[in-house]
C-alpha positions in Angstrom: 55.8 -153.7 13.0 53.2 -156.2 11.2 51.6 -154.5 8.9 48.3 -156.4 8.9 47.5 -154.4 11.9 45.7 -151.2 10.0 45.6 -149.2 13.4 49.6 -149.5 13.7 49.4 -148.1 10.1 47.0 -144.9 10.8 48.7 -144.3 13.7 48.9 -141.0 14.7 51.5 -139.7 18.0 50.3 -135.9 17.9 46.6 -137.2 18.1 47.6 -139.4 20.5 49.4 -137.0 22.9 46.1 -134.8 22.2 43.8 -136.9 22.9 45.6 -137.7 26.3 46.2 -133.7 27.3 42.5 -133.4 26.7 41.6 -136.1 28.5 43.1 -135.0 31.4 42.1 -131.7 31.6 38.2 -133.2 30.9 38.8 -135.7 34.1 39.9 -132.8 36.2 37.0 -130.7 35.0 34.3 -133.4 35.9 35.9 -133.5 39.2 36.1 -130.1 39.8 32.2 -129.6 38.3 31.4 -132.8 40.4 32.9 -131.4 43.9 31.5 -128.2 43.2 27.8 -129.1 42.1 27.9 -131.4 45.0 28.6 -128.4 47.7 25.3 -127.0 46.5 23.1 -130.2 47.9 23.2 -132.7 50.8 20.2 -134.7 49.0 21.1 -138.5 47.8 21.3 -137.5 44.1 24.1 -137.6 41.7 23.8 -134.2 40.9 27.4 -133.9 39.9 27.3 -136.5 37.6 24.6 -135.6 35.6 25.8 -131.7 35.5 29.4 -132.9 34.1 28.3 -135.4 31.4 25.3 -132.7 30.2 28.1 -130.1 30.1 30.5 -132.6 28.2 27.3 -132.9 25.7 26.9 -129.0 25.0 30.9 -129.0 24.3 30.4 -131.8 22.0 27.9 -130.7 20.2 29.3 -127.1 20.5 32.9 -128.6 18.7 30.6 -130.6 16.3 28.6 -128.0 15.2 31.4 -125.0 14.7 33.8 -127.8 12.8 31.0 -129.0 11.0 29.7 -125.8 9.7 33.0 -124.0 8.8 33.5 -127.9 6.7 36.9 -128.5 9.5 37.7 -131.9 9.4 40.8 -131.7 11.3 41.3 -134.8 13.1 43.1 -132.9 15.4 41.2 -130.8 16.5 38.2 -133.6 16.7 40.6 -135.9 18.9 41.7 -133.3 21.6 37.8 -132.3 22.3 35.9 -134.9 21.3 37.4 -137.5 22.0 40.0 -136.2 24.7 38.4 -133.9 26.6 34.9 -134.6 26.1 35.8 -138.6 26.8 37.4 -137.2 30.1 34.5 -135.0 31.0 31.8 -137.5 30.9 31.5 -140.7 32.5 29.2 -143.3 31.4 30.7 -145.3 33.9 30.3 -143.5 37.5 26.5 -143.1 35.8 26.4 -146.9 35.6 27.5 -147.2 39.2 25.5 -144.6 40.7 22.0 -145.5 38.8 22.7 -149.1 40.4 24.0 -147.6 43.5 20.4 -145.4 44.0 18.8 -148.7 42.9 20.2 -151.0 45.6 19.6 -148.5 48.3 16.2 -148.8 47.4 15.7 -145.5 45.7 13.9 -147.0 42.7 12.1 -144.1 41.4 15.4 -141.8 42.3 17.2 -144.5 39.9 15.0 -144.3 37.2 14.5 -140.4 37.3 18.5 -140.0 36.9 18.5 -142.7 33.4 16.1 -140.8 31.8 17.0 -137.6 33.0 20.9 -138.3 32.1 19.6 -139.6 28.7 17.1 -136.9 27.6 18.7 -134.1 29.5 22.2 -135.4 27.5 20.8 -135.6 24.3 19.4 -132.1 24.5 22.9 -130.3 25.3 24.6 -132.3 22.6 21.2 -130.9 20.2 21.9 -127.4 21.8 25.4 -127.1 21.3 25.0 -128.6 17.9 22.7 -125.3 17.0 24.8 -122.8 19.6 28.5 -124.1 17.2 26.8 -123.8 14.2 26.2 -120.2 14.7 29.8 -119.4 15.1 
């Protein structure tokens, strides 16, 4: 392997494997949080969406604030939730598509009501969960 390439060099096989088990299971779990919100509803609303990638902000902020407060900087433990599961869990892409989607059928205000509702609600679970780890 070239060694000018410093990401070969750091490269890590058990955070690897971790990262892809958790992001797995987090993929699963926004489609199982996704199917199941949605049975609740029959309005044009991505419901589902915003539920999982909320969610995926309280675990994040949940995993920050316990392995920030006990001083944990295991990477492992940082790559299987945060980044694995966590990056499984939420989708900033099937947001993307369904803020345009609500926007091309016409639903302008529905469309603006889910961005600032995914961004304010999202940065208030990852606050939250920051404040709920800590106290473990």
């Amino acid at each position: 392997m070239d060694s000018t390439w410093p990401v070969y060099k750091n490269y890590n096989m058990k955070a690897a494997l971790l990262i892809f088990f958790g992001g797995g299971l987090g993929s699963l779990s926004r489609y199982f949080v996704g199917k199941y919100v949605s049975s609740f509803h029959t309005i044009q609303f991505p419901l589902g969406t915003l539920t999982a990638n909320a969610l995926a902000c309280l675990i994040m902020g949940m995993v920050a604030g316990i392995l920030d407060s006990k001083m944990e900087t295991s990477t492992l433990s940082r790559a299987f939730w945060m980044v694995g599961f966590c990056g499984g869990f939420s989708t900033f892409s099937a947001f993307s598509h369904e803020a345009l989607s609500l926007y091309q059928q016409q639903a302008s205000l529905s469309s603006l009501l889910y961005i600032l509702l995914s961004v304010v609600v999202c940065i208030l679970f990852t606050v939250g969960g920051i404040c709920i780890g800590q106290r473990f």
